[in-house]
Each structure stands twice: as structure tokens, then as C-alpha cells.
N, CA, C and O atoms as a GROMACS GRO file, in nm:
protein
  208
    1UNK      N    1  -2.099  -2.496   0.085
    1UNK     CA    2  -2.039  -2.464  -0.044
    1UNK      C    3  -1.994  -2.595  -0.109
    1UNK      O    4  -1.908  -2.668  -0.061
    2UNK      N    5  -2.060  -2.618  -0.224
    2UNK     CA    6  -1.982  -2.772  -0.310
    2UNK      C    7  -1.822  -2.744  -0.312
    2UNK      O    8  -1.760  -2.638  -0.297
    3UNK      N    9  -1.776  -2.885  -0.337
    3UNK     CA   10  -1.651  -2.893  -0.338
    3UNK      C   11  -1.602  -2.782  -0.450
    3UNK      O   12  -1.517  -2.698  -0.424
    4UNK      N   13  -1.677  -2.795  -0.596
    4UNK     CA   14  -1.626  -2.755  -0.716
    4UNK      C   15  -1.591  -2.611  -0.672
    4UNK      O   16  -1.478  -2.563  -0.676
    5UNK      N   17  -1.716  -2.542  -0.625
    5UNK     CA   18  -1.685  -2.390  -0.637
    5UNK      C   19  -1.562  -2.362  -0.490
    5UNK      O   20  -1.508  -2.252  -0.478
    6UNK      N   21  -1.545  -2.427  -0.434
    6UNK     CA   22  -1.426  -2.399  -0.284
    6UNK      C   23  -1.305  -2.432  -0.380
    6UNK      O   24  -1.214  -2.351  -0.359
    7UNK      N   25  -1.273  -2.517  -0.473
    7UNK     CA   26  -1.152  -2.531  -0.572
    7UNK      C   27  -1.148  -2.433  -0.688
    7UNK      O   28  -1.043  -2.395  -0.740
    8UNK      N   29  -1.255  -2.398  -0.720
    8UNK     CA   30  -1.271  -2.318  -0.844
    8UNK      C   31  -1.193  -2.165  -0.744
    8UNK      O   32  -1.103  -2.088  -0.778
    9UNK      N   33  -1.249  -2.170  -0.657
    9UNK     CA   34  -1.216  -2.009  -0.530
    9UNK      C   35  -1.035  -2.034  -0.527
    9UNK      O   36  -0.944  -1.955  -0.553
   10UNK      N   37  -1.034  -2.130  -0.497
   10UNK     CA   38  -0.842  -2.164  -0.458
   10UNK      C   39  -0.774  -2.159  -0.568
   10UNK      O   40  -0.659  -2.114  -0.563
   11UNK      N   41  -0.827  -2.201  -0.688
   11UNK     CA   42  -0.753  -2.194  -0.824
   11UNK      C   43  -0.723  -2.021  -0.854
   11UNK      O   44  -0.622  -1.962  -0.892
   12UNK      N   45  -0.862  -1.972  -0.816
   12UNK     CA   46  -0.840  -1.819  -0.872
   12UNK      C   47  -0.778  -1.714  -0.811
   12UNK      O   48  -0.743  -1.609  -0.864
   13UNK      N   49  -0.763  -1.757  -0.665
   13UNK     CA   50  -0.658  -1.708  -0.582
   13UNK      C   51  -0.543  -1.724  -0.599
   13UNK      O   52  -0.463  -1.634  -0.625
   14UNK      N   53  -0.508  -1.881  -0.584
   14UNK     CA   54  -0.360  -1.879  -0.662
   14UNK      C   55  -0.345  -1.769  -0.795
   14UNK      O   56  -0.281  -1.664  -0.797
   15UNK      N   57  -0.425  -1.831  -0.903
   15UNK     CA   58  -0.378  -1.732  -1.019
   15UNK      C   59  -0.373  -1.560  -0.984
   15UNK      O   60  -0.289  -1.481  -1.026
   16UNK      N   61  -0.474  -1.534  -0.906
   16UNK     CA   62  -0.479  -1.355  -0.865
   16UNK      C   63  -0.299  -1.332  -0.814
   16UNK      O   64  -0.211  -1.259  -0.861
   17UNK      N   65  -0.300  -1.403  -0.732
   17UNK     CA   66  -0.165  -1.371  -0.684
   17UNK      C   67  -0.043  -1.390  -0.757
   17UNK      O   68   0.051  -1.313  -0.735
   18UNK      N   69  -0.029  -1.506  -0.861
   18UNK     CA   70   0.060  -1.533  -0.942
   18UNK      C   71   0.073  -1.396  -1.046
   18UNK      O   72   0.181  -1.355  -1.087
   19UNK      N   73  -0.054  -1.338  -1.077
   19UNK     CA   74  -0.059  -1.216  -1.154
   19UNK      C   75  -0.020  -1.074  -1.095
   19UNK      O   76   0.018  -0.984  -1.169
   20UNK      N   77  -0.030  -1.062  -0.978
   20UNK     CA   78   0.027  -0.960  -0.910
   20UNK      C   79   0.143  -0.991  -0.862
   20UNK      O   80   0.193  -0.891  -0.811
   21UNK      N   81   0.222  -1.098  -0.853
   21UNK     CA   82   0.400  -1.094  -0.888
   21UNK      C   83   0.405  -1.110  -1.028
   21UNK      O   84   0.488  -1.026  -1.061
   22UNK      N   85   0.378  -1.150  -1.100
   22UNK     CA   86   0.436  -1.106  -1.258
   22UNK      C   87   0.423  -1.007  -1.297
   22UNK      O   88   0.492  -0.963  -1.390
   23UNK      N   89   0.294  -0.914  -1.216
   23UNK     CA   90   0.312  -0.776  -1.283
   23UNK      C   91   0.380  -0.680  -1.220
   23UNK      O   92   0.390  -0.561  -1.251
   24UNK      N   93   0.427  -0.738  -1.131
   24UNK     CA   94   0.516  -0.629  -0.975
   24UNK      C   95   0.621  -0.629  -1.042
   24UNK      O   96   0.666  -0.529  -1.098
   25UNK      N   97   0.705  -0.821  -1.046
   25UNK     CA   98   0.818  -0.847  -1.130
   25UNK      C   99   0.843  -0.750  -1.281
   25UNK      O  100   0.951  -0.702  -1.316
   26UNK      N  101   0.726  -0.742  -1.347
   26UNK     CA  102   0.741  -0.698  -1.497
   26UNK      C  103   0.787  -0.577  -1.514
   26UNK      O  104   0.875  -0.536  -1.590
   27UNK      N  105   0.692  -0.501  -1.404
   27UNK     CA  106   0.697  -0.358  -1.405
   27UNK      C  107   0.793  -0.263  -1.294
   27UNK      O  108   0.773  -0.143  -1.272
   28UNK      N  109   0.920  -0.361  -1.220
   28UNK     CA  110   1.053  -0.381  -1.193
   28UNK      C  111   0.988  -0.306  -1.045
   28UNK      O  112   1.039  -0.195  -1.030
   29UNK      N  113   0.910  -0.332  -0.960
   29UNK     CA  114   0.844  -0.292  -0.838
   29UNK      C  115   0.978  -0.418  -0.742
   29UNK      O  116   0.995  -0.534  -0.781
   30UNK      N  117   1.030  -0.374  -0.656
   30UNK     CA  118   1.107  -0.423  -0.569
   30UNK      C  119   1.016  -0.552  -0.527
   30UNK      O  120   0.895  -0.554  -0.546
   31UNK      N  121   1.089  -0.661  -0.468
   31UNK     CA  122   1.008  -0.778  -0.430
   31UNK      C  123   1.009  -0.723  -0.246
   31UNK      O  124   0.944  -0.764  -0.150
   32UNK      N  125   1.097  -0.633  -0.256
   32UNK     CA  126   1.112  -0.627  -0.069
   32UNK      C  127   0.958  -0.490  -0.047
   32UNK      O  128   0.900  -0.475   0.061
   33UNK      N  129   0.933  -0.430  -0.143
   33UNK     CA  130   0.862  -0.315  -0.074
   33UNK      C  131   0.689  -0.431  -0.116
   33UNK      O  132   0.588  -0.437  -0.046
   34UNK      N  133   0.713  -0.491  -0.227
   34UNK     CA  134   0.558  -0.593  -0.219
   34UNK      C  135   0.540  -0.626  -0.087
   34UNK      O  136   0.435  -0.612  -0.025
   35UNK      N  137   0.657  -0.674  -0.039
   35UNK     CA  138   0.610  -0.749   0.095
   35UNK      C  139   0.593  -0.662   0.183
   35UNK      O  140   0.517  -0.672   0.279
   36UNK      N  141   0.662  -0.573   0.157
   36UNK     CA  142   0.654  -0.457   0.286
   36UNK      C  143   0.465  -0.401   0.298
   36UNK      O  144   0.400  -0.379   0.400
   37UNK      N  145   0.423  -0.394   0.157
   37UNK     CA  146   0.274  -0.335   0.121
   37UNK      C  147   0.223  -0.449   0.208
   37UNK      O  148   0.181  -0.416   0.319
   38UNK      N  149   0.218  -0.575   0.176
   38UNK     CA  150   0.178  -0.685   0.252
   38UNK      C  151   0.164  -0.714   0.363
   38UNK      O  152   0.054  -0.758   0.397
   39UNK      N  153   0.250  -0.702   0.444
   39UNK     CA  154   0.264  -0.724   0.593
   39UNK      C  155   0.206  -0.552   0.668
   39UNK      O  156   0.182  -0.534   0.788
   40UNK      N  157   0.197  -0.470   0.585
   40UNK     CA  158   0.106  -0.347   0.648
   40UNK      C  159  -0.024  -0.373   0.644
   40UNK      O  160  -0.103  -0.359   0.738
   41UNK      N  161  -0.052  -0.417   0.519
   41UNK     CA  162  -0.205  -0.424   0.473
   41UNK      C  163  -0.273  -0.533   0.596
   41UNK      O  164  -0.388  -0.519   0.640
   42UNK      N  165  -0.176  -0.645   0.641
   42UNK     CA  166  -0.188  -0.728   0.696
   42UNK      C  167  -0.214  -0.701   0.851
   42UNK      O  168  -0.306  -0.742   0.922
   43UNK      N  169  -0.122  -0.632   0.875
   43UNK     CA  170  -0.099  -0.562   1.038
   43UNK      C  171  -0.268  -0.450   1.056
   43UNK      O  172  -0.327  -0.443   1.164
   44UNK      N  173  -0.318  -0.374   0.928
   44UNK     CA  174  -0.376  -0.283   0.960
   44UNK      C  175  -0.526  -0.394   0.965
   44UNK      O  176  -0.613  -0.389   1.052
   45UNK      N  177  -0.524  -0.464   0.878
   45UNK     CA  178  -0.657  -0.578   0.869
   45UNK      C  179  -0.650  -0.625   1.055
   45UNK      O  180  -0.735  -0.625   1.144
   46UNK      N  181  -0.532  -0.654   1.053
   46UNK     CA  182  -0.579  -0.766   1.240
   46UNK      C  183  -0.590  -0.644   1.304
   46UNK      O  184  -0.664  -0.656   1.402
   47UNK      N  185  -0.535  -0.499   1.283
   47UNK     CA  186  -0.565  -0.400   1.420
   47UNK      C  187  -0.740  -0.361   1.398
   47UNK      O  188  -0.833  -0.362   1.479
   48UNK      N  189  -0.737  -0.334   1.276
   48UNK     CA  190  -0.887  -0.272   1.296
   48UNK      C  191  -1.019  -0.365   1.274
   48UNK      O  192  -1.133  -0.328   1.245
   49UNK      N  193  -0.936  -0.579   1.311
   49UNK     CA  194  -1.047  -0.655   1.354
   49UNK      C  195  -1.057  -0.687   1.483
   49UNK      O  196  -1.160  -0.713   1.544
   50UNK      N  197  -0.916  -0.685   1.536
   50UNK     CA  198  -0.906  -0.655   1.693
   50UNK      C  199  -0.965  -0.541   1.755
   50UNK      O  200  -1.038  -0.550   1.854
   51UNK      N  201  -0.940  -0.450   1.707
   51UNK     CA  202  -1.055  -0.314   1.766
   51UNK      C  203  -1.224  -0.296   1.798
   51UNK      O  204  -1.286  -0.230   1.882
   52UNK      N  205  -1.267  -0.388   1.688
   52UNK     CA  206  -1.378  -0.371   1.743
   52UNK      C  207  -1.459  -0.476   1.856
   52UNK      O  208  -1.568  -0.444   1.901
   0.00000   0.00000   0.00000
């Protein structure tokens, strides 16, 4: 993968994520239950890559 498009990928990640706390923040979504969605989504990704 060229350098450009592996920075162009990291730029748009940062921004994806910067946009899903401003819109969590905007739309008055708790900062504790984001993380809470997070660390599930997270836990269920490593169980069902550990599983197979």
C-alpha cells in the first residue's frame, strides 16, 4: 500500500471518529454509555475471533 493512501486511511479514521463524538456529544448521548457500546463491541469482536 503507498504511503499516500495508508495516511489518507488514518486521516479518515481520525475524522470518522471525531464525528461520532460530536454527534454523540450534540445529540446529549452520555460519554460513559459510548464507551460502554465500545468496549462490548470490542469484547464481542476478540470472542468471536478467538472462537474460531
Amino acid at each position: 500500500m503507498p504511503l499516500t493512501h495508508f495516511l489518507g486511511l488514518i486521516v479518515l479514521v481520525v475524522l470518522a471518529a471525531g464525528l461520532t463524538l460530536g454527534i454523540a456529544v450534540w445529540s446529549g448521548v452520555p460519554l460513559a454509555a459510548l464507551a460502554f457500546a465500545a468496549l462490548s463491541a470490542s469484547a464481542i469482536l476478540t470472542w468471536t475471533h478467538v472462537s474460531r
